[in-house]
C-alpha positions in Angstrom: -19.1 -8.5 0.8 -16.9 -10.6 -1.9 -16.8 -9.4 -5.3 -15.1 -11.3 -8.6 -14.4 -8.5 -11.1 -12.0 -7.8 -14.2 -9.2 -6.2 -13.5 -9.6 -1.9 -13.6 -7.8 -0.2 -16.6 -4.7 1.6 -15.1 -5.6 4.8 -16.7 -8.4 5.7 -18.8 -7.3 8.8 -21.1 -9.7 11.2 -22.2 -12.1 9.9 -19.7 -13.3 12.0 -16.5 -12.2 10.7 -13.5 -15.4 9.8 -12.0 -16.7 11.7 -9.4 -15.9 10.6 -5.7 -18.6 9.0 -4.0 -20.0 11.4 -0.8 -19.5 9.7 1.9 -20.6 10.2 5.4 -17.2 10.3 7.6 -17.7 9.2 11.1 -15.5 11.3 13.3 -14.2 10.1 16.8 -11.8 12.5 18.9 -10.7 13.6 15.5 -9.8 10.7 14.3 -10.4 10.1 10.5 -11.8 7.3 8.5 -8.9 5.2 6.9 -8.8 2.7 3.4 -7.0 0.0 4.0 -6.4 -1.5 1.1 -4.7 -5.0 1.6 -3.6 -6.9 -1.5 -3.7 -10.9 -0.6 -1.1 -13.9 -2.7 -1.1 -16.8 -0.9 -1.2 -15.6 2.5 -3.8 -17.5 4.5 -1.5 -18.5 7.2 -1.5 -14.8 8.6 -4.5 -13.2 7.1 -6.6 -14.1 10.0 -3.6 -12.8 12.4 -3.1 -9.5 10.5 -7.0 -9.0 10.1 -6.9 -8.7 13.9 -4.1 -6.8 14.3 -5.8 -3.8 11.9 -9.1 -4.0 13.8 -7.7 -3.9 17.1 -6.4 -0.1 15.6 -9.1 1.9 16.9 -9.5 4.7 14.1 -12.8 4.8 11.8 -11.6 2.3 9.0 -12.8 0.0 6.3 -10.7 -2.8 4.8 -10.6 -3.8 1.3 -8.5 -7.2 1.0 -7.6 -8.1 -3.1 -6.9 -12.0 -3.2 -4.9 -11.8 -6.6 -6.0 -15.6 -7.7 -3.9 -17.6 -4.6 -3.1 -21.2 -5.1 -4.0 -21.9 -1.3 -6.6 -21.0 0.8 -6.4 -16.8 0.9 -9.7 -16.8 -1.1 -12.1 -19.0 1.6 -10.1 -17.4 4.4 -11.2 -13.9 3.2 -14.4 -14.4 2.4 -14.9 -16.4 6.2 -13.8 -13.1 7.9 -15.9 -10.8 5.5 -18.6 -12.7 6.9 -18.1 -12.1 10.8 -16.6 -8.6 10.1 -18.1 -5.5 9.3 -16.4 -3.3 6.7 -14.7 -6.0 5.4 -14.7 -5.9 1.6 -13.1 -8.8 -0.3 -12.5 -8.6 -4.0 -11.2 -11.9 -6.2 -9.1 -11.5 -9.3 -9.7 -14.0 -11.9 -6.3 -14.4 -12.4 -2.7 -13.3 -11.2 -2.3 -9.8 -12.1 0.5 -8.7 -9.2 0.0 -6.5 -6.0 0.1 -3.4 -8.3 -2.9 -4.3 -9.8 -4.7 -5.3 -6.5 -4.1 -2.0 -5.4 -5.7 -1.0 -8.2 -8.6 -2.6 -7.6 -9.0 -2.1 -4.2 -8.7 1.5 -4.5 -11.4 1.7 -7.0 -13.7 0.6 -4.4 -12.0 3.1 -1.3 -14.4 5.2 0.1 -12.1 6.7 3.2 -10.6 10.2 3.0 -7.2 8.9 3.8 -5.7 5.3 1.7 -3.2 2.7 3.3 -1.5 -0.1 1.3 -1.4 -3.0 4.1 0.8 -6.0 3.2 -1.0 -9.5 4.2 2.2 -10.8 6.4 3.2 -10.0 9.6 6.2 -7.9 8.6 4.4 -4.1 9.3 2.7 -3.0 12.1 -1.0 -1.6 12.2 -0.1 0.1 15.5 2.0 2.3 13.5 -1.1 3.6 11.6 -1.9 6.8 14.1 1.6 8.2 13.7 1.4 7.5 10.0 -2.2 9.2 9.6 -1.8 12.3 12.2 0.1 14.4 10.7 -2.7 14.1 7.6 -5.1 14.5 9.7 -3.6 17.7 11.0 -3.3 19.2 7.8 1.1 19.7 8.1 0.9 17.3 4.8 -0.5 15.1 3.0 1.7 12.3 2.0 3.4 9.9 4.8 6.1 7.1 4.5 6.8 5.1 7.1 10.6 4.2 7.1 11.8 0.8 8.4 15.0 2.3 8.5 14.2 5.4 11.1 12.2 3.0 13.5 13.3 -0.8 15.2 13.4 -3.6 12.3 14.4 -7.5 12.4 15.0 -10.0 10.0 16.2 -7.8 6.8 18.1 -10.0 4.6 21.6 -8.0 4.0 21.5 -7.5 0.1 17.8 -6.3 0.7 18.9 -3.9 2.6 21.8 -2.6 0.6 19.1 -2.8 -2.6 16.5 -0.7 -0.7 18.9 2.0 0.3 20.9 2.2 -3.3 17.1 2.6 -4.5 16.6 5.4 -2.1 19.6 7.1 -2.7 18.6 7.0 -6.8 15.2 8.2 -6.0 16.7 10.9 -3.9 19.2 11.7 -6.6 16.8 12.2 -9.8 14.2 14.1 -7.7 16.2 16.0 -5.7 14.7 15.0 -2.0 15.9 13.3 1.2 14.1 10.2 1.9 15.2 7.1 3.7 12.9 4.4 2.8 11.4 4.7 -0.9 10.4 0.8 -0.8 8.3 1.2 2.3 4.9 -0.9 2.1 3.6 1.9 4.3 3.1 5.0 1.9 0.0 6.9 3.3 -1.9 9.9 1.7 -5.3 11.8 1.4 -7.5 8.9 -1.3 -7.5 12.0 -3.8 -4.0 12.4 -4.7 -3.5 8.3 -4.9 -6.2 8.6 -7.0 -4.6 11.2 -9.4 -1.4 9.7 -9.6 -3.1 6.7 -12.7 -1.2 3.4 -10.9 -0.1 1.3 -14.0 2.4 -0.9 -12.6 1.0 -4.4 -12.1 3.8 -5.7 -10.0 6.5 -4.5 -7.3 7.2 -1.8 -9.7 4.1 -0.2 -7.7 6.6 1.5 -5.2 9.1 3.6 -7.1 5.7 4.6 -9.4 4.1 5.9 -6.2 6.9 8.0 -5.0 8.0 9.1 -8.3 4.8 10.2 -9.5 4.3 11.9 -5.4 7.6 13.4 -5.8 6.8 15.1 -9.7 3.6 16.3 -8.3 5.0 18.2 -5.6 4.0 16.4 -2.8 6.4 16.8 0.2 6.6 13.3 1.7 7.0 13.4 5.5 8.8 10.0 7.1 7.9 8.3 10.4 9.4 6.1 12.0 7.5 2.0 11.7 8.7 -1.6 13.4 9.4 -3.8 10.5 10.1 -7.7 11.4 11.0 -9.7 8.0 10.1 -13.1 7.3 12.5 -15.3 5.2 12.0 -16.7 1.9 10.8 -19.9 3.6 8.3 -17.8 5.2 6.4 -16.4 2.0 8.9 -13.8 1.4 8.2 -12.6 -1.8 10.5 -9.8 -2.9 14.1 -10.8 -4.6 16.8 -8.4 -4.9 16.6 -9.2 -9.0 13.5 -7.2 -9.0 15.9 -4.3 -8.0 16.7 -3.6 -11.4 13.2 -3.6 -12.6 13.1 -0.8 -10.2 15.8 1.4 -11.5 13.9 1.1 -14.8 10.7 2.4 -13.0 12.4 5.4 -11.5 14.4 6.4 -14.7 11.1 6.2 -16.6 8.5 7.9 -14.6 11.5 10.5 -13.7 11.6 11.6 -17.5 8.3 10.6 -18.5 6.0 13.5 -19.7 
C-alpha cells in the first residue's frame, strides 16, 4: 500500500485523541505484534538490504516505511517491495519535513501494540528486536532503549561519541536517572504511551523529546544491550555533531516545559 498525505499536526489541543483502532493481534509462542516504523531520506542503496533483515525477525510485525521526499530512488524502491511484501505500508511526504516528522506519520497509521523506530541504514540490528521487545512483553516495563554503548559497536566517529555521552550525562542530570545511551535509534515502548507523549520535533531533535517527555511521565526506561556498526559520512551518514547543541536546547526545554 503507498500513500501521499500532508504531514499530521504534531499535537492537536483540545481535540480527543482518537480512539485506537481494535485490532486483532496474532499471537505466536507469545510473541507480540510489533510497528515498525521506518523513516526513509535517501536511502535506497540499503532499503532493500534492511527490509530483509526485519522480515527475517520472526515476531508478528507490520512495517510502515516514511520516504520524507528523497532526491534518489527511496520512493520507487519502497513502493517495489510494498508490492511483493505483505504488511508493508509505504507513506510519501510531499516534501522534506525531517525523520521527526516521518515518525509522526508513520505512527499515525501503527496498528501493533508495541512501536519501533527503525533507521533505513545498516547501522542497527533487527535481530536485536526480541531482547528489545521481551521484557514489554513480559509486563517488567514498558519502555526499552537499546544502548550502543552496553553491547559490540564499530565505526563511531570519536566526537560522536563524546557528543552522545555528554548528552546522556545532561539527560541523566536534569531528570535525575541513569541511562547510557539517550541518542539510541532503538527506543521501544507499548504504541499507547508513544502515542501520548504529542511528537513535535520535526528533525533529530526527535530523540531527546522522546526520552524527556518518557522520563517526565514516569516511565522507567530499561537498557539492553544492541550491535551498532556506523557508516561514515561518505556512506550517508547523516547526523553532525553541530546538531548537538540543538539537542541541549531540546532537553533544557522539554525539562522545564509545563
Amino acid at each position: 500500500m503507498v500513500l501521499t498525505l500532508p504531514l499530521p499536526p504534531a499535537s492537536q489541543p483540545g481535540v480527543e485523541r482518537q480512539r485506537e483502532e481494535q485490532y486483532s493481534l496474532t499471537v505466536m509462542n507469545d510473541r507480540p505484534l510489533l510497528s515498525i516504523i521506518m523513516p526513509c531520506y535517501n536511502e535506497a542503496a540499503t532499503l532493500p538490504q534492511i527490509l530483509e533483515r526485519v522480515y527475517s525477525v520472526d515476531l508478528d510485525k507490520e512495517i510502515i516505511a516514511v520516504d520524507d521526499h528523497s532526491s534518489d530512488a527511496t520512493l520507487e524502491v519502497l513502493q517495489a517491495e510494498a508490492a511483493r511484501r505483505p504488511r508493508l505500508t509505504v507513506i510519501s511526504h510531499p516534501q522534506n519535513r525531517g525523520k521527526g516528522a516521518a515518525v509522526r506519520s508513520g505512527l499515525a497509521h501503527a496498528r501493533g501494540r508495541i512501536t519501533i523506530i527503525q533507521d533505513a541504514d545498516l547501522e542497527y540490528d533487527p535481530d536485536d528486536y526480541y531482547a528489545l521487545v521481551k521484557p514489554i512483553v513480559e509486563g517488567r516495563v514498558d519502555v526499552v532503549f537499546g544502548s550502543r554503548f552496553m553491547g559490540s559497536h564499530t565505526g563511531m566517529y570519536f566526537w560522536n561519541a563524546i557528543g552522545n555521552k555528554g548528552l546522556t550525562f545532561l539527560t541523566n542530570f536534569l531528570f535525575n536517572c541513569w541511562i547510557s545511551d539517550m541518542e539510541t535509534c532503538y527506543k521501544v515502548m507499548r504504541t499507547e504511551i508513544i502515542r501520548e507523549l504529542n511528537l513535535e520535533s520535526n528533525d533529530f531533535r526527535l530523540e531527546p523529546e522522546i526520552t524527556a517527555k518518557v522520563l517526565k511521565r514516569g516511565h522507567r526506561i530499561l537498557e539492553v544491550p544492541i550491535t551498532y556498526i556506523g557508516r561514515t559520512y561518505a556512506e550517508g551518514k547523516k547526523m553532525k555533531p553541530s546538531q548537538g547543541f540543538y539537542a541541549i536546547a531540546a532537553l533544557l526545554r522539554y525539562r522545564f516545559a509545563d
